[in-house]
PyMOL Python script that loads the backbone (N, CA, C, O; Angstrom):
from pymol import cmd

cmd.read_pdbstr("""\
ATOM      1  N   UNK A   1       8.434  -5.106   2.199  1.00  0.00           N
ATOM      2  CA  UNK A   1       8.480  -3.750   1.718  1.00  0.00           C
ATOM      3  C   UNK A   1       8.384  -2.817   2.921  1.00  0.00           C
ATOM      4  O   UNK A   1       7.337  -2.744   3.565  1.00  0.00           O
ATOM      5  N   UNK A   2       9.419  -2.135   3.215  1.00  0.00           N
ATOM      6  CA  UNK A   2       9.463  -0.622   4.306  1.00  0.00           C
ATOM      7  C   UNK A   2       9.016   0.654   3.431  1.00  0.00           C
ATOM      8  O   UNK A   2       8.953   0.903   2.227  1.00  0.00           O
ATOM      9  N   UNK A   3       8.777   1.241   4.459  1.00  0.00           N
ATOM     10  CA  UNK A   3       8.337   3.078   4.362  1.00  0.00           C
ATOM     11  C   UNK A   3       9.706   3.382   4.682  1.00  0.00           C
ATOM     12  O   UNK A   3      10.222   2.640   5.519  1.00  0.00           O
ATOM     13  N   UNK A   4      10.664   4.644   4.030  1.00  0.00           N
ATOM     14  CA  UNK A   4      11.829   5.020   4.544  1.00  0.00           C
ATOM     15  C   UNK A   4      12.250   4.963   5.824  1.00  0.00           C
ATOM     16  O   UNK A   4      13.381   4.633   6.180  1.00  0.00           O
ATOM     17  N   UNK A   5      11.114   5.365   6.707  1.00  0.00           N
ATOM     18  CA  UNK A   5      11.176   5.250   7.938  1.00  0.00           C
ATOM     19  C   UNK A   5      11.601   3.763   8.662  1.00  0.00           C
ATOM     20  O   UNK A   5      11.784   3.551   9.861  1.00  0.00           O
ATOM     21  N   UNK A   6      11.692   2.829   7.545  1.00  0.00           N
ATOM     22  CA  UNK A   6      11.780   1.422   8.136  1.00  0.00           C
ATOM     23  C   UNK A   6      11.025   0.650   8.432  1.00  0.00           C
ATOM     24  O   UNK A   6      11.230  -0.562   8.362  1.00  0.00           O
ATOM     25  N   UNK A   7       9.837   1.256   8.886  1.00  0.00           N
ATOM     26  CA  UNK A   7       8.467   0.338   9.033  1.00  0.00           C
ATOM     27  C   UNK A   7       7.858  -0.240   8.095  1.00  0.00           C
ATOM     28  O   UNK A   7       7.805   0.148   6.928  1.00  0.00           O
ATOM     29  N   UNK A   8       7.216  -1.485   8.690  1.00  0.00           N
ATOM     30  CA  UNK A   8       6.940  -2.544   7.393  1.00  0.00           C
ATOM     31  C   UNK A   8       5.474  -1.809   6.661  1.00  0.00           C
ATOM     32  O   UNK A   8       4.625  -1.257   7.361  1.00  0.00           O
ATOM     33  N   UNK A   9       5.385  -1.897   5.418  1.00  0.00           N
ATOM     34  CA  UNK A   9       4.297  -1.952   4.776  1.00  0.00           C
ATOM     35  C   UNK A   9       3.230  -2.689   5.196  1.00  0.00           C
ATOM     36  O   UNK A   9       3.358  -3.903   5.034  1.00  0.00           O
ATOM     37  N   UNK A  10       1.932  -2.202   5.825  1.00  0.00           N
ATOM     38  CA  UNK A  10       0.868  -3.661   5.628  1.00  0.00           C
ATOM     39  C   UNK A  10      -0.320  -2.822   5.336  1.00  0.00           C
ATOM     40  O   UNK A  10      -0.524  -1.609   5.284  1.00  0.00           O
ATOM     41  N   UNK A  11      -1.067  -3.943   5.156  1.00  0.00           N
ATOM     42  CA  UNK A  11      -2.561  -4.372   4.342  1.00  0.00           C
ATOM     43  C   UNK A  11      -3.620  -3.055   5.064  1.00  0.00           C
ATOM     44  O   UNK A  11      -3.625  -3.316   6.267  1.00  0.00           O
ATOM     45  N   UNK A  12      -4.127  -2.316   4.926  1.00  0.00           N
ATOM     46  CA  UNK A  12      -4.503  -1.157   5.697  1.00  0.00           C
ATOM     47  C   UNK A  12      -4.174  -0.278   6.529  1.00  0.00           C
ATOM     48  O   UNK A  12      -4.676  -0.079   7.635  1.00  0.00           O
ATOM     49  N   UNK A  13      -3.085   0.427   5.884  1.00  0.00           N
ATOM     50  CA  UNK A  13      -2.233   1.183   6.235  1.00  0.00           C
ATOM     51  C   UNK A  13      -2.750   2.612   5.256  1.00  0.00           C
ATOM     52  O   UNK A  13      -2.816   2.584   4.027  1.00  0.00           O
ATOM     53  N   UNK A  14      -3.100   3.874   6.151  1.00  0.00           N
ATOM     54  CA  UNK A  14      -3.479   5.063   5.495  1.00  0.00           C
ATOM     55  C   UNK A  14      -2.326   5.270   5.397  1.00  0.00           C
ATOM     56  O   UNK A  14      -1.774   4.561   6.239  1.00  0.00           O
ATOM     57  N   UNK A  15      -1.347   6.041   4.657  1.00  0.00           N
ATOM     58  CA  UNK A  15      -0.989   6.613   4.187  1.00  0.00           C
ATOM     59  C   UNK A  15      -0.915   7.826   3.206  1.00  0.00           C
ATOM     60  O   UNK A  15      -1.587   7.804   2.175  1.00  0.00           O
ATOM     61  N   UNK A  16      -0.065   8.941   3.529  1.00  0.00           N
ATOM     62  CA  UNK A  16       0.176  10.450   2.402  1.00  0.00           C
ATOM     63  C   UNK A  16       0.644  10.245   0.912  1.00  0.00           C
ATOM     64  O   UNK A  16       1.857  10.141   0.731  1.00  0.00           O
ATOM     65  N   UNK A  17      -0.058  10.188   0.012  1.00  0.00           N
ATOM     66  CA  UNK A  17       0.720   9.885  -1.163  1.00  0.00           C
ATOM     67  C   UNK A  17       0.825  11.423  -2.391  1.00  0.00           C
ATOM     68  O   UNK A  17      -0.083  11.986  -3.003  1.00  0.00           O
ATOM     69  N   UNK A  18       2.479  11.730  -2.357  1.00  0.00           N
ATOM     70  CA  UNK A  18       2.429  12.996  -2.809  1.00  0.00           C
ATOM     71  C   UNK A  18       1.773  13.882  -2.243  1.00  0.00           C
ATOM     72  O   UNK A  18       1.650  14.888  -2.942  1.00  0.00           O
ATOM     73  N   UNK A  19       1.102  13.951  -0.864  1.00  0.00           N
ATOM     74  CA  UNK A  19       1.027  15.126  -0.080  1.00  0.00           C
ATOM     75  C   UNK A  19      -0.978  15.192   0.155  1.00  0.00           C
ATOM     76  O   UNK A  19      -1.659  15.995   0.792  1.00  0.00           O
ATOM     77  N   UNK A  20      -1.434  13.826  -0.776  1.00  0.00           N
ATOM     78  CA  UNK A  20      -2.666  13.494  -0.442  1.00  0.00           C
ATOM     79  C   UNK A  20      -3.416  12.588   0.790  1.00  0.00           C
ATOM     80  O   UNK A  20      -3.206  11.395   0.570  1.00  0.00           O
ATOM     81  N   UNK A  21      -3.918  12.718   1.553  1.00  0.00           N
ATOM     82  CA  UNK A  21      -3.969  11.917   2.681  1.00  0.00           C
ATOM     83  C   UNK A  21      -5.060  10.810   2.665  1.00  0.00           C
ATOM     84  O   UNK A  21      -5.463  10.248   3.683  1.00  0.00           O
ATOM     85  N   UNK A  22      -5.359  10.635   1.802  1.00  0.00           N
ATOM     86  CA  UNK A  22      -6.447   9.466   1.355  1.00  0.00           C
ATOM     87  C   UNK A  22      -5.896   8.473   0.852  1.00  0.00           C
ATOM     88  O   UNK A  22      -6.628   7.833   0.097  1.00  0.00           O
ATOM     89  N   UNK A  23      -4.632   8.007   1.014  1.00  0.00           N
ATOM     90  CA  UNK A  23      -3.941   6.469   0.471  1.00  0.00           C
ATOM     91  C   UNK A  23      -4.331   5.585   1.358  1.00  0.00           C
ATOM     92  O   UNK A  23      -4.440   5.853   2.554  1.00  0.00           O
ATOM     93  N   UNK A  24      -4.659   4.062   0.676  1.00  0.00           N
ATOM     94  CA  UNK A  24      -4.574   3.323   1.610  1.00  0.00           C
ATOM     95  C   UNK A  24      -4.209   2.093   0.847  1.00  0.00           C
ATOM     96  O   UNK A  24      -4.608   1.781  -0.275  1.00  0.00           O
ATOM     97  N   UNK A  25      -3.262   1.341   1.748  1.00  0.00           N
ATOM     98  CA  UNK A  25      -2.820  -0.053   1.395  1.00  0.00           C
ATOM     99  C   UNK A  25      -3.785  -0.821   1.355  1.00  0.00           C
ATOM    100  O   UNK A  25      -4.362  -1.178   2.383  1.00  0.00           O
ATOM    101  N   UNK A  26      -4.221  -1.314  -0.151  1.00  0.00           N
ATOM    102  CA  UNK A  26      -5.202  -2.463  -0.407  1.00  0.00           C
ATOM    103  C   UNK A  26      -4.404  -4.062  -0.895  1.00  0.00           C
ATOM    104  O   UNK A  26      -4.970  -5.121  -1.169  1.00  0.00           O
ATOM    105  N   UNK A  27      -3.070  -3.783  -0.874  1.00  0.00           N
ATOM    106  CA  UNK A  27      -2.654  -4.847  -1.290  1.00  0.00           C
ATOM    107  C   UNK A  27      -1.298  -4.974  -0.831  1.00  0.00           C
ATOM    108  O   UNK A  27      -0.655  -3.941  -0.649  1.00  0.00           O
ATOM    109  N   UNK A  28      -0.726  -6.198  -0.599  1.00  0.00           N
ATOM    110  CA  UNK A  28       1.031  -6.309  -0.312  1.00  0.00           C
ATOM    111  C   UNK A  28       1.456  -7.384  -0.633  1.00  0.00           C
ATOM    112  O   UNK A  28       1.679  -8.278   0.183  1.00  0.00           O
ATOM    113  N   UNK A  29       1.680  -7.504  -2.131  1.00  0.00           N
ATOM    114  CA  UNK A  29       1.924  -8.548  -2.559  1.00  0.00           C
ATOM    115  C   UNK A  29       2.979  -9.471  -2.180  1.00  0.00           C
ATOM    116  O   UNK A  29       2.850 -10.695  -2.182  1.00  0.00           O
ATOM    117  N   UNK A  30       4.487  -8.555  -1.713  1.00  0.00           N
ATOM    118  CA  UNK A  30       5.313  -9.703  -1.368  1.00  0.00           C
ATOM    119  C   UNK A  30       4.551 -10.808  -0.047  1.00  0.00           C
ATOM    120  O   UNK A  30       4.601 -12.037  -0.097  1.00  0.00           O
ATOM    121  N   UNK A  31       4.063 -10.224   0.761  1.00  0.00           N
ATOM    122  CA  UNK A  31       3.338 -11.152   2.031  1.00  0.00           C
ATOM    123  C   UNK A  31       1.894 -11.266   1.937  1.00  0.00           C
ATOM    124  O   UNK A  31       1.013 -11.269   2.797  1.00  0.00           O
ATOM    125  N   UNK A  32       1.878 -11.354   0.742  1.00  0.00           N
ATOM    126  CA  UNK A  32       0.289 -12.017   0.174  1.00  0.00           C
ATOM    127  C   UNK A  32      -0.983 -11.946   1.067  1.00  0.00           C
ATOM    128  O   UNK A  32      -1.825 -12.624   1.656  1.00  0.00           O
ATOM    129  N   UNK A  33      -0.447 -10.296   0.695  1.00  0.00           N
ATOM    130  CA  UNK A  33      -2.036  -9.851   2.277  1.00  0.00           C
ATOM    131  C   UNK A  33      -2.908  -9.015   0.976  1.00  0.00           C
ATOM    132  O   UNK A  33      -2.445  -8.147   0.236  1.00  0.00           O
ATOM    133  N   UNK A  34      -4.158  -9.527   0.975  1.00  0.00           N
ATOM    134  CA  UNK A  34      -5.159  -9.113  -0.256  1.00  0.00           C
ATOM    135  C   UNK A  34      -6.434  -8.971   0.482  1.00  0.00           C
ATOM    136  O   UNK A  34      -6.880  -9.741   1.333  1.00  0.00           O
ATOM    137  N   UNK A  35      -7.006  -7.776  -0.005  1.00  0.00           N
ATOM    138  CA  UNK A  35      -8.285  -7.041   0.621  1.00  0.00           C
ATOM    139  C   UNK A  35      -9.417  -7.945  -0.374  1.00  0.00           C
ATOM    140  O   UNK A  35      -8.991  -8.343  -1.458  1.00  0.00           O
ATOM    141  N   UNK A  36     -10.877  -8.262   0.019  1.00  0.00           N
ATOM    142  CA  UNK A  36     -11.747  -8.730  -0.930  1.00  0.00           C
ATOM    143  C   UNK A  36     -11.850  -7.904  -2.007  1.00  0.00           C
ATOM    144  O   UNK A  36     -12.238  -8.495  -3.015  1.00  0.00           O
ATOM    145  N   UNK A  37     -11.634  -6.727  -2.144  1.00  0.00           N
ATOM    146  CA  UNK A  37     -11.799  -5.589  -3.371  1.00  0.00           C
ATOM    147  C   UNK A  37     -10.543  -6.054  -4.221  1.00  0.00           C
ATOM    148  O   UNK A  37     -10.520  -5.733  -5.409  1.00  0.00           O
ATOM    149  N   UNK A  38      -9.732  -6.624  -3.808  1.00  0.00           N
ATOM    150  CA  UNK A  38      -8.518  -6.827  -4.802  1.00  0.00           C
ATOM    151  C   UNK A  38      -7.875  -7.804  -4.637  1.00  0.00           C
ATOM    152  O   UNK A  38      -6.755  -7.758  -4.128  1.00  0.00           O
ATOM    153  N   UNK A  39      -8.463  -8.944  -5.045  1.00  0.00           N
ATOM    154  CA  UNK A  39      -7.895 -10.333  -4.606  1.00  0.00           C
ATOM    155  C   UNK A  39      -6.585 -10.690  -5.145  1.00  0.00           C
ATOM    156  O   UNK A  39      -6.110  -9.992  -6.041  1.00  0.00           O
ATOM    157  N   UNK A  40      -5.907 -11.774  -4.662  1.00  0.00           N
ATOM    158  CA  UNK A  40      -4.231 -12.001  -4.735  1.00  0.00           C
ATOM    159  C   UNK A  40      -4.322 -12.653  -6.359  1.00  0.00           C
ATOM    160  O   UNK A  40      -3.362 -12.594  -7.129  1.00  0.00           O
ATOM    161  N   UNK A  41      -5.600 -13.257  -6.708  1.00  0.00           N
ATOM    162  CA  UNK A  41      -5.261 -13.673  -8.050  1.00  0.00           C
ATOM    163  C   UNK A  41      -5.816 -12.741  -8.708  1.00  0.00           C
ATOM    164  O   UNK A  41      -6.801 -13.216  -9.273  1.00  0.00           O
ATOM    165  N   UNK A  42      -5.675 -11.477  -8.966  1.00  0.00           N
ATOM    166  CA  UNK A  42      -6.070 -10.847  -9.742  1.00  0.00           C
ATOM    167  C   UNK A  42      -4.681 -10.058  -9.912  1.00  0.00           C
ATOM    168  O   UNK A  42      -4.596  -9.246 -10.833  1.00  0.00           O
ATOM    169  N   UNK A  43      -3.542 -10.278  -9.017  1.00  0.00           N
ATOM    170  CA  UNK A  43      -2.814  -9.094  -8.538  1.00  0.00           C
ATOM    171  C   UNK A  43      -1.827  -9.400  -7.789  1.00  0.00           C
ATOM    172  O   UNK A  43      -1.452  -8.613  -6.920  1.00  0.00           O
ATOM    173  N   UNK A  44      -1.107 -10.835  -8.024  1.00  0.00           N
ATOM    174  CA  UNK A  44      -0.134 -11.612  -7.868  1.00  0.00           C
ATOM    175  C   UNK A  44       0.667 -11.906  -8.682  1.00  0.00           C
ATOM    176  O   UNK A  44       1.719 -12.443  -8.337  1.00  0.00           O
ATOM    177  N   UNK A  45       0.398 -11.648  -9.924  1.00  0.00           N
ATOM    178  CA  UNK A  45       1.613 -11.598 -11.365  1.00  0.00           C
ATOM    179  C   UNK A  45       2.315 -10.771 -10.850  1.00  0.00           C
ATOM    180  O   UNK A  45       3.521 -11.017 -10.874  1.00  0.00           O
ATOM    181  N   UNK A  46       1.993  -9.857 -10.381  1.00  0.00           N
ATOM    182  CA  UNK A  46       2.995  -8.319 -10.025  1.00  0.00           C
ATOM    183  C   UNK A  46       4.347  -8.669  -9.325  1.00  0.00           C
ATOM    184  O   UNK A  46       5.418  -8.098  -9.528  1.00  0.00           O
ATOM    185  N   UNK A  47       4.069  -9.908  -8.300  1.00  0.00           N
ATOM    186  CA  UNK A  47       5.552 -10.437  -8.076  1.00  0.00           C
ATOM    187  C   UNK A  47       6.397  -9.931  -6.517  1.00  0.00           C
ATOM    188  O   UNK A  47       7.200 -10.473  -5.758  1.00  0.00           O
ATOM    189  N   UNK A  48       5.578  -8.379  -6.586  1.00  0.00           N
ATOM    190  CA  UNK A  48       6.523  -7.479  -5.403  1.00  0.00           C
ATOM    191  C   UNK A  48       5.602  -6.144  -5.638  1.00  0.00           C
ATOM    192  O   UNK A  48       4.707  -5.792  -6.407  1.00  0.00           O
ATOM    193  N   UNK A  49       6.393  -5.562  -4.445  1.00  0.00           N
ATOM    194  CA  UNK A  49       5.419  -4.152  -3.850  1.00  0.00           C
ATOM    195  C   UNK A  49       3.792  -4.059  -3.457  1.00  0.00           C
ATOM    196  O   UNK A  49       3.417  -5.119  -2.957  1.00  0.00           O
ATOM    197  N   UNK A  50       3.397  -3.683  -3.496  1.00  0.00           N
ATOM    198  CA  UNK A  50       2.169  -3.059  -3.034  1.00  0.00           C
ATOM    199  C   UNK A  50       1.098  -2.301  -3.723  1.00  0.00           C
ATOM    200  O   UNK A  50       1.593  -1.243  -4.111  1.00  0.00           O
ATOM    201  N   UNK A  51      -0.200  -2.384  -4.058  1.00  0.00           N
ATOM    202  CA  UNK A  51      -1.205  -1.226  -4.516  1.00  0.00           C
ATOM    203  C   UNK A  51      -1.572  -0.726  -3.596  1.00  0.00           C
ATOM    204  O   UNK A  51      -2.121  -1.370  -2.702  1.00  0.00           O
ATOM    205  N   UNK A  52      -1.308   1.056  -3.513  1.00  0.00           N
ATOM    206  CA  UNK A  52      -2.287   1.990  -3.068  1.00  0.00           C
ATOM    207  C   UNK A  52      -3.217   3.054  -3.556  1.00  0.00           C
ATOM    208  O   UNK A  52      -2.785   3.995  -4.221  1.00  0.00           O
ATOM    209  N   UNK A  53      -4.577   2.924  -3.224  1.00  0.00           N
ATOM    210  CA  UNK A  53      -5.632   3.470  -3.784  1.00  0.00           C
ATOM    211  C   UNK A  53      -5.945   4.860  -2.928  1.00  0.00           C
ATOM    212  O   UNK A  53      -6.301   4.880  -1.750  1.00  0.00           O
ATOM    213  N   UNK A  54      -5.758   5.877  -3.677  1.00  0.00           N
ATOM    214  CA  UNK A  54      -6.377   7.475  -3.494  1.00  0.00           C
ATOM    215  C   UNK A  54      -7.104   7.773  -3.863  1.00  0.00           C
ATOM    216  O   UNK A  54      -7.800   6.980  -4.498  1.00  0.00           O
ATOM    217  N   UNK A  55      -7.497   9.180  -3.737  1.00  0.00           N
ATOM    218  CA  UNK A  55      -9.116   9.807  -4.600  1.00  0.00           C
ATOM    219  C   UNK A  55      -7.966  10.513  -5.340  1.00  0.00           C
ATOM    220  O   UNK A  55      -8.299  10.574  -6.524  1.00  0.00           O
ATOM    221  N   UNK A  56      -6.904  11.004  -5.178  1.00  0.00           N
ATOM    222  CA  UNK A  56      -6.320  11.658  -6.007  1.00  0.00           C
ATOM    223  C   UNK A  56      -5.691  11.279  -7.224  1.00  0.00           C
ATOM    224  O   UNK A  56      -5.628  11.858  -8.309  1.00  0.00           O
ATOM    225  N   UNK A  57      -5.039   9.722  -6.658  1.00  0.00           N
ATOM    226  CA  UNK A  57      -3.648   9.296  -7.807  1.00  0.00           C
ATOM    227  C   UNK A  57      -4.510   7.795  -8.029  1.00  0.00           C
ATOM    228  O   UNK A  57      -3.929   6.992  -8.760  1.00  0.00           O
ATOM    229  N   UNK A  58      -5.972   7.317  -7.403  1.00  0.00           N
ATOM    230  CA  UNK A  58      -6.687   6.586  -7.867  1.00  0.00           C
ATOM    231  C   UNK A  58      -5.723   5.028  -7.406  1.00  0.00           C
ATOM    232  O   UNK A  58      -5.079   5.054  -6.357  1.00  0.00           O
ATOM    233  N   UNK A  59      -5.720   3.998  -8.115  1.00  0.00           N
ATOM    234  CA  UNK A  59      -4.725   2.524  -7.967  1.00  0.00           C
ATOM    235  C   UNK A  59      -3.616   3.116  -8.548  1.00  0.00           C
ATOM    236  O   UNK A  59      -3.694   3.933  -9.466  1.00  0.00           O
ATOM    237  N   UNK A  60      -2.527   2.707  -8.014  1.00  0.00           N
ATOM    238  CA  UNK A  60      -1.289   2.694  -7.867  1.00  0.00           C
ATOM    239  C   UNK A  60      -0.522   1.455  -7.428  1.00  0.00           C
ATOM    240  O   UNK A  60      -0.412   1.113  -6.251  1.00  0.00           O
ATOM    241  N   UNK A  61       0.009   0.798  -8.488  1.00  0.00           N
ATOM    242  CA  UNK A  61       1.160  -0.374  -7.926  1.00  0.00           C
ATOM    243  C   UNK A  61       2.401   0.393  -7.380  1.00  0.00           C
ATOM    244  O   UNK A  61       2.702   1.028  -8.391  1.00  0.00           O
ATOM    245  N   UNK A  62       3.392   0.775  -6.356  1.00  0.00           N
ATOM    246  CA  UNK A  62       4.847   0.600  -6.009  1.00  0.00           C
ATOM    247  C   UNK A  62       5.240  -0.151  -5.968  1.00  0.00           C
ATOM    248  O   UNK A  62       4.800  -0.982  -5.174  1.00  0.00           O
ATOM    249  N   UNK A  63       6.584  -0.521  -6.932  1.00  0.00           N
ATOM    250  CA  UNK A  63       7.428  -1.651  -6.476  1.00  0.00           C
ATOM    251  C   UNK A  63       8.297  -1.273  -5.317  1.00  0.00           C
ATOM    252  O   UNK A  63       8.520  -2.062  -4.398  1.00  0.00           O
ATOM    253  N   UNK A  64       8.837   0.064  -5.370  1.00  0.00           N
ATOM    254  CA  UNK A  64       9.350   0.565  -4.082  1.00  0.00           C
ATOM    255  C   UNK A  64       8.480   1.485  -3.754  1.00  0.00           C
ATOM    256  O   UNK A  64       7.380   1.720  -4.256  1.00  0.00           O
ATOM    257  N   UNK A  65       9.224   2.183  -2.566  1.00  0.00           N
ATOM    258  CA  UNK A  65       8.480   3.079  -2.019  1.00  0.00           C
ATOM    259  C   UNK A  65       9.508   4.388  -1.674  1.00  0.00           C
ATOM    260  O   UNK A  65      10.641   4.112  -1.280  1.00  0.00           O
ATOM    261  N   UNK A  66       9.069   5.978  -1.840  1.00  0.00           N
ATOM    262  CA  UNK A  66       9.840   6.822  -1.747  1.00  0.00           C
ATOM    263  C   UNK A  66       9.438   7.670  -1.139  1.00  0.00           C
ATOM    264  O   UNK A  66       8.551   7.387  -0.333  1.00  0.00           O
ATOM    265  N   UNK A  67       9.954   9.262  -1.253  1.00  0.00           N
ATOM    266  CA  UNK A  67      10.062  10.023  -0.153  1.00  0.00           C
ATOM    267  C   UNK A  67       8.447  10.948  -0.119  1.00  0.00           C
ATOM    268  O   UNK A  67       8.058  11.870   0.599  1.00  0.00           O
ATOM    269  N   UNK A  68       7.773  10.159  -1.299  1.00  0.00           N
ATOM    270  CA  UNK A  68       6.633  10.992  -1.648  1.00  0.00           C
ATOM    271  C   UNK A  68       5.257  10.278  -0.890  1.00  0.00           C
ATOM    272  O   UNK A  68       4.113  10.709  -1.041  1.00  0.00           O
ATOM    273  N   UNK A  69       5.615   9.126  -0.065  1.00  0.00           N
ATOM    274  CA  UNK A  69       4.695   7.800   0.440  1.00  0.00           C
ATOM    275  C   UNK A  69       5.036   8.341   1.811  1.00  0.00           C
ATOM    276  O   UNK A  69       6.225   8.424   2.119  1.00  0.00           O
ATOM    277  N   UNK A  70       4.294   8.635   2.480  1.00  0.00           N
ATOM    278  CA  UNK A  70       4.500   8.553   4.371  1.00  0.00           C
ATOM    279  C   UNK A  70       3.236   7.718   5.155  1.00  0.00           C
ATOM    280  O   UNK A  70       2.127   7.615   4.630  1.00  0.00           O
ATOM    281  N   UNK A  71       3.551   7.159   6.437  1.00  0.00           N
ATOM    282  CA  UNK A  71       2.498   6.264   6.981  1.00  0.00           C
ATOM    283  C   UNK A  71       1.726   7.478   7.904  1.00  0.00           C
ATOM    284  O   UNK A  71       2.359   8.380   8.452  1.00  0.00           O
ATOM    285  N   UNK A  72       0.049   7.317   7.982  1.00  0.00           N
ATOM    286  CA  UNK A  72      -0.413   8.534   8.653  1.00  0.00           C
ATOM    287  C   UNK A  72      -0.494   7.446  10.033  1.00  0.00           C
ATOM    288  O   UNK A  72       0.061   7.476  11.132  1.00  0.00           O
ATOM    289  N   UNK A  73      -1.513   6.441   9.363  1.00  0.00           N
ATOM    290  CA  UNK A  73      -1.756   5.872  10.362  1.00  0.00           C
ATOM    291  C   UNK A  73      -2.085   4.146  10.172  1.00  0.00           C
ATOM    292  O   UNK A  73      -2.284   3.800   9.007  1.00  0.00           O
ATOM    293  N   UNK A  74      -2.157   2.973  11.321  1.00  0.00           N
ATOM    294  CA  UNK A  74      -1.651   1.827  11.093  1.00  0.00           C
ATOM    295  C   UNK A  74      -3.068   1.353  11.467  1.00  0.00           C
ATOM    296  O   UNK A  74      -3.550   1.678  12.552  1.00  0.00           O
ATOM    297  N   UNK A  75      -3.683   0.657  10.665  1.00  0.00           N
ATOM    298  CA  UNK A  75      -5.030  -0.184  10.830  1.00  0.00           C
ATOM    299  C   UNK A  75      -5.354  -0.539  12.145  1.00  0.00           C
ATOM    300  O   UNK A  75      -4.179  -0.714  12.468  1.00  0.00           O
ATOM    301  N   UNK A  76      -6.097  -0.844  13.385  1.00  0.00           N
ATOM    302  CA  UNK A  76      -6.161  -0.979  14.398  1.00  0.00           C
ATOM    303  C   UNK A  76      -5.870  -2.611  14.636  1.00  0.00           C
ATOM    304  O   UNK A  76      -5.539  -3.019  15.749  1.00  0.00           O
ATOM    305  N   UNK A  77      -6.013  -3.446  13.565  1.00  0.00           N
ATOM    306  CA  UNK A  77      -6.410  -5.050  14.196  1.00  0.00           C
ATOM    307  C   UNK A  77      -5.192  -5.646  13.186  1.00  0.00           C
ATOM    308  O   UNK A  77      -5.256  -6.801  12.766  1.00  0.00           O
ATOM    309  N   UNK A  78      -3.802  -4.520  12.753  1.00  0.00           N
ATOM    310  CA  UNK A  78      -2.950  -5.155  11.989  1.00  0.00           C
ATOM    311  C   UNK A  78      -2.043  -5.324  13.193  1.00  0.00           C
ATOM    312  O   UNK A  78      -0.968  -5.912  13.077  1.00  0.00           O
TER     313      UNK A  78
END
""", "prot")
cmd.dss("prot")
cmd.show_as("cartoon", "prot")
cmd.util.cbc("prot")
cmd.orient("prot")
């Protein structure tokens, strides 16, 4: 899964969602990268895309990703 920009999606990745800056990648299901808060068997039926968790828009599955998702910033030890 890419950000428009082309860059890959991963597992603690802040991200803008709809213009909120508190997203963060807790999950990436196609490359079965799962945070202890949200383990892969809880959240591996899903098949594809990603959950990101805000204070605003709360859990969120994307199967894609659009022009409303931007990367702020990339986990230090990804």
């Amino acid at each position: 899964m890419k950000y428009l920009d082309g860059q890959e999606v991963r597992l603690g990745d802040r991200v803008r969602v709809d213009g909120d800056p508190t997203g963060l990648v807790v999950c990436c299901i196609e490359t079965q990268e799962y945070t202890p808060e949200f383990p892969g068997a809880e959240w591996e039926y899903l098949q594809r895309g990603c959950l990101i968790r805000s204070s605003k828009h709360g859990l969120v599955h994307y199967e894609r990703l659009d022009e409303d998702l931007e990367l702020i910033e990339r986990k230090a030890d990804c």
